[in-house]
C-alpha positions in Angstrom: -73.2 11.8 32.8 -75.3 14.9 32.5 -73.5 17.6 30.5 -74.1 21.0 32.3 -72.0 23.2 30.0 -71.3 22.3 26.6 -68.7 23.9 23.9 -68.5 23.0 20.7 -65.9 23.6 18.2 -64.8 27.0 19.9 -61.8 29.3 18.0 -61.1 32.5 19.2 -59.2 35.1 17.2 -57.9 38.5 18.8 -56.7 40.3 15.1 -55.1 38.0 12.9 -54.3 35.6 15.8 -55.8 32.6 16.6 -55.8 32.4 20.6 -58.1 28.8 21.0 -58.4 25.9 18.0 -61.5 24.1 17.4 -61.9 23.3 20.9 -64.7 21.0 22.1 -65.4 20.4 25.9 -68.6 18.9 28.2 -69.0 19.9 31.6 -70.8 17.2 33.5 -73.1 18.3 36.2 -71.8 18.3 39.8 -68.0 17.5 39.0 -64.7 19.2 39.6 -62.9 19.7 36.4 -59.4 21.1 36.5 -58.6 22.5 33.2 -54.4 22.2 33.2 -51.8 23.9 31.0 -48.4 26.3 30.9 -49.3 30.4 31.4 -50.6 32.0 28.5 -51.9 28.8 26.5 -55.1 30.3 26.5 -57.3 28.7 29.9 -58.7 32.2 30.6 -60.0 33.0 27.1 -61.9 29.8 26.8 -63.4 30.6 30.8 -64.7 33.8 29.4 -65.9 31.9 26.3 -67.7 29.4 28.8 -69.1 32.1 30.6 -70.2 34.9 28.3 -67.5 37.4 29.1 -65.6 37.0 25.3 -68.1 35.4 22.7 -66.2 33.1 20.3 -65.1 33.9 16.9 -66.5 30.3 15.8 -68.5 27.4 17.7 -71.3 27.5 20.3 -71.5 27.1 24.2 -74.5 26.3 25.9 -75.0 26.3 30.0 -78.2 24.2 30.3 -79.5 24.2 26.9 -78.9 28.5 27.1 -76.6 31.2 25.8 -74.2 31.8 28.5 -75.3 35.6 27.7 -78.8 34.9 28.7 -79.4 36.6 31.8 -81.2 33.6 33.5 -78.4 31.9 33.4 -75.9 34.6 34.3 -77.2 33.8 37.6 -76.5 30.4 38.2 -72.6 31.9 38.0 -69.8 32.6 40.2 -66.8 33.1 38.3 -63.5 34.4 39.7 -60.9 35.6 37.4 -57.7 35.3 37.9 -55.7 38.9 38.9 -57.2 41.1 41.5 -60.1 42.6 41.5 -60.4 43.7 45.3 -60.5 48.0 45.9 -57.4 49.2 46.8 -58.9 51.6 49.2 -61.4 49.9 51.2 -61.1 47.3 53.7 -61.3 43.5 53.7 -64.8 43.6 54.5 -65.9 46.4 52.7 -64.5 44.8 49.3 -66.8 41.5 50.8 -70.0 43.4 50.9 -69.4 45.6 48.3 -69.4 42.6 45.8 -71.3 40.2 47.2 -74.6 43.0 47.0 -73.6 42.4 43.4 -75.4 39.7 42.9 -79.0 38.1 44.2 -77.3 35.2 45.3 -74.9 36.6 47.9 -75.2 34.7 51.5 -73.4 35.7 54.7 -71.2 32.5 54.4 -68.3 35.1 54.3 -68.4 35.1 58.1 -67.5 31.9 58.4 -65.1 31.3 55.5 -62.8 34.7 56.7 -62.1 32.5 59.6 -61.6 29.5 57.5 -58.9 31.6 55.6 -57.5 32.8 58.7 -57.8 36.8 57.6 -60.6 37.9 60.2 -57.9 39.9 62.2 -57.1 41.3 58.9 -60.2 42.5 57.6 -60.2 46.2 58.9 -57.3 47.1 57.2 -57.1 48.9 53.9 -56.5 46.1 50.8 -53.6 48.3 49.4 -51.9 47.0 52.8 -52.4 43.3 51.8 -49.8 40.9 50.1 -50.9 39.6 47.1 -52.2 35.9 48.7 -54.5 38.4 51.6 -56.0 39.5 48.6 -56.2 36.1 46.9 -58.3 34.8 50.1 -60.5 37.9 49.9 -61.5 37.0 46.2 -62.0 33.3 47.0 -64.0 34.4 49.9 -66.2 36.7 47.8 -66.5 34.1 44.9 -67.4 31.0 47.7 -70.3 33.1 49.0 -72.3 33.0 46.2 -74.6 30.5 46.2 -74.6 29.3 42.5 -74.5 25.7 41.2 -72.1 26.8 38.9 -68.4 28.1 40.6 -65.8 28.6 38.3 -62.1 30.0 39.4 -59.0 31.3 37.0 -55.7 30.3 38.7 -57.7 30.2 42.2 -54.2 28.8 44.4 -51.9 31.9 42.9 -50.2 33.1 46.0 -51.8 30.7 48.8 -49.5 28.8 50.7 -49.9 24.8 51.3 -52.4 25.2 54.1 -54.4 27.6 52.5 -54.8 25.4 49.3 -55.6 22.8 51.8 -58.3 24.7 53.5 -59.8 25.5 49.9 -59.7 22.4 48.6 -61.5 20.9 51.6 -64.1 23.8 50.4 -64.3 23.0 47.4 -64.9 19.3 48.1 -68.0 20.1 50.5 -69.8 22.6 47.6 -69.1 19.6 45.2 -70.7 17.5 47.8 -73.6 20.2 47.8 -74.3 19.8 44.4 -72.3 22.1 42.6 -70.3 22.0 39.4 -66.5 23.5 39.7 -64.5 24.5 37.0 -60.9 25.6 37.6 -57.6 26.4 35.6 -54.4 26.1 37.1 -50.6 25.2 36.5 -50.1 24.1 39.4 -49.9 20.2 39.8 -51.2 20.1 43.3 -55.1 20.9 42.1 -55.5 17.4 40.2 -55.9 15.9 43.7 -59.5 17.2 43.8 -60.3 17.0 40.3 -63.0 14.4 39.0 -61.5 14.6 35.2 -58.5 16.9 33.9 -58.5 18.7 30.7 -55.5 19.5 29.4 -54.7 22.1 26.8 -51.5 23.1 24.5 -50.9 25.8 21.8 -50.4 24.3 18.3 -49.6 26.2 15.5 -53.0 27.0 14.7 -53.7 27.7 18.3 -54.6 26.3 21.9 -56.2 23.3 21.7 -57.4 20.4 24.6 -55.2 17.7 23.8 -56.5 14.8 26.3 -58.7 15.0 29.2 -59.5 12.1 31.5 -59.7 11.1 35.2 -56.7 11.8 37.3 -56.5 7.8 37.6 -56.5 7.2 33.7 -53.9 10.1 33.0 -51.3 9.2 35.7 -51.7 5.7 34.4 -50.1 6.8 31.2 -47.5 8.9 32.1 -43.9 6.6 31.5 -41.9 6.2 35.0 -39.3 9.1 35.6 -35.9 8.6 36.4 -34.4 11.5 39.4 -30.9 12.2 39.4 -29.8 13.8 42.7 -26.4 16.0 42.8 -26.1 16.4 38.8 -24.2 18.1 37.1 -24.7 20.1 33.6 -22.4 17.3 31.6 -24.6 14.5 33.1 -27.6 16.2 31.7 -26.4 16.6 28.2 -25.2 13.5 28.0 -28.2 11.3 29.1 -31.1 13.2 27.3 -30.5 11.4 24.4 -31.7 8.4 26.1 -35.0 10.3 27.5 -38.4 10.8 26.0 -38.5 13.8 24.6 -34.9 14.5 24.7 -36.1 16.7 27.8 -34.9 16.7 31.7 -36.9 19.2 34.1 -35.3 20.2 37.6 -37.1 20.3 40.6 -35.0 21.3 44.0 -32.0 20.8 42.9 -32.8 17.6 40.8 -33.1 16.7 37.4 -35.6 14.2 36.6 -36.9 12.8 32.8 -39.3 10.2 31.5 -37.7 6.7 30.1 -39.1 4.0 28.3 -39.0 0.6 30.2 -39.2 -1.1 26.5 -35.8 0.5 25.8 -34.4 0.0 29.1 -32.1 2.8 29.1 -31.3 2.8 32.7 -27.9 0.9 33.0 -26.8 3.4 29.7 -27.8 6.1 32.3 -26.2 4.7 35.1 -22.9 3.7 33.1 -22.7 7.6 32.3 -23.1 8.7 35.9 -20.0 6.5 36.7 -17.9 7.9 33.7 -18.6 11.3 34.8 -17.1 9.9 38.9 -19.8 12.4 40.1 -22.0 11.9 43.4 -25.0 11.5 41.7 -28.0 9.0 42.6 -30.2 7.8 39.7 -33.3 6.8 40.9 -36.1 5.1 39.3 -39.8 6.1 40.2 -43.9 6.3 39.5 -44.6 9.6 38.0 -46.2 12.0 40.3 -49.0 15.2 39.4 -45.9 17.2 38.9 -44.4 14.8 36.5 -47.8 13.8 34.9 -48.2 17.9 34.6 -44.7 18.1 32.8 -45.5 15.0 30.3 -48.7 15.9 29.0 -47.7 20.1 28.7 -44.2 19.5 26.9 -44.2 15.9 25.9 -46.9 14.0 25.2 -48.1 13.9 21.6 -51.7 12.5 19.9 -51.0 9.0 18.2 
């Protein structure tokens, strides 16, 4: 693969602390990479490190063989940042044009993506009047209409329903297909279902790191099955998590679900304790889904 964007041994320090550790990442051309991890573990710094907007404390990054700060390449951006950066006191489509004359590379596609979004009845009406996801499609909106080959998006899905993740994902897909290279950072599980390669990162004591980054494929593949208790209860939890990897249950609707190893077979142990405890409680044994694969590789899983 043809690396587009290249960093090499990156560290950021704000002060005397350490913010990203020794991090090294390629960007191949014309892929979606989803760049995974908790809030505040760092995903945002090492954007702005990829795209010129903080320069590193240590380590390079080139975009094409280039300083991200060289103004050639500049242009070959669209980067969205995560938090709002709409006008509070113009309308949707004033905030549209007024950043999209910001740069060279601004098309009219905003005409057909407000519709897309479902906001066109919206866009008279001043942005201080929108929730926070109207504002979210407005930013996407302005970001999408940029013709660059490079897109990148901080926490793009914050605040968009299902069927607006849907629509964007089916967006991003088709610039992909166009040729373009995505990056994105997200917590949120659902955005591994577009991604070509996920890279995830963690804090360490020395500070944020990327710990593993692979296909979607090859990282669900190594994520231990889960076992879902329905109707828990608190005692059921503390007693069984000795008998998890990573001593750790996470809840999900009302459920409690944790990893287990099939070598140890700690199932019937689980089971036995469900029936001590004479609570209505289902244990069920299943494949790891993104969520799970999301939960393993944040809080459990650890470099051999």
């Amino acid at each position: 693969m043809n690396a587009i964007i290249t960093a090499k041994n990156i560290k950021k320090d704000f002060e005397e602390d350490r913010v990203l550790e020794n991090i090294n990442l390629d960007v191949n051309e014309n892929e979606i990479l989803v760049l995974m991890g908790p809030n505040g573990v760092g995903k945002t710094i090492l954007l702005c490190c990829l795209t010129g907007g903080i320069i590193p404390t240590e380590g390079e990054v080139l975009i094409n063989g280039k300083s991200p700060l060289s103004m050639d390449v500049k242009k070959q951006i669209s980067f969205l940042l995560q938090g709002s950066m709409v006008i509070d006191f113009l309308n949707g489509e004033e905030n549209i044009q007024f950043f999209t004359r910001l740069h060279e590379r601004s098309t009219d596609k905003w005409k057909d993506l407000v519709n897309k979004f479902e906001i066109k009845e919206e866009l008279k009406k001043l942005v201080k009047n929108y929730s926070g996801g109207m504002k979210r499609k407005i930013e996407l909106i302005i970001a999408l209409t940029i013709d660059t080959p490079i897109l990148i998006f901080d926490e793009p899905t914050t605040g968009l329903d299902l069927s607006m993740i849907r629509v964007f994902h089916d967006l991003l897909l088709k610039e992909k297909d166009a040729g373009k290279t995505i990056i994105l950072s997200t917590h949120n599980p659902i955005n591994a279902e577009i991604a070509d390669r996920i890279a995830f990162m963690r804090g360490t004591e020395l500070g944020s790191d990327i710990i593993t980054i692979d296909t979607p494929k090859g990282l669900l593949g190594k994520v231990p099955k889960t076992v879902r208790l329905t109707s828990t209860t608190a005692k059921i939890n503390r007693r069984i998590t000795d008998y998890l990897i990573g001593n750790r249950l996470f809840e999900k609707g009302g459920e409690s679900i944790g990893f287990i190893s099939t070598e140890d077979s700690p199932i019937e142990r689980i089971k036995s304790i469900v029936k001590e405890e004479n609570a209505q409680c289902e244990v069920i044994i299943e494949n790891p889904s993104y969520t799970d694969m999301f939960n393993y590789y944040t809080y459990i899983w650890e470099k051999e």
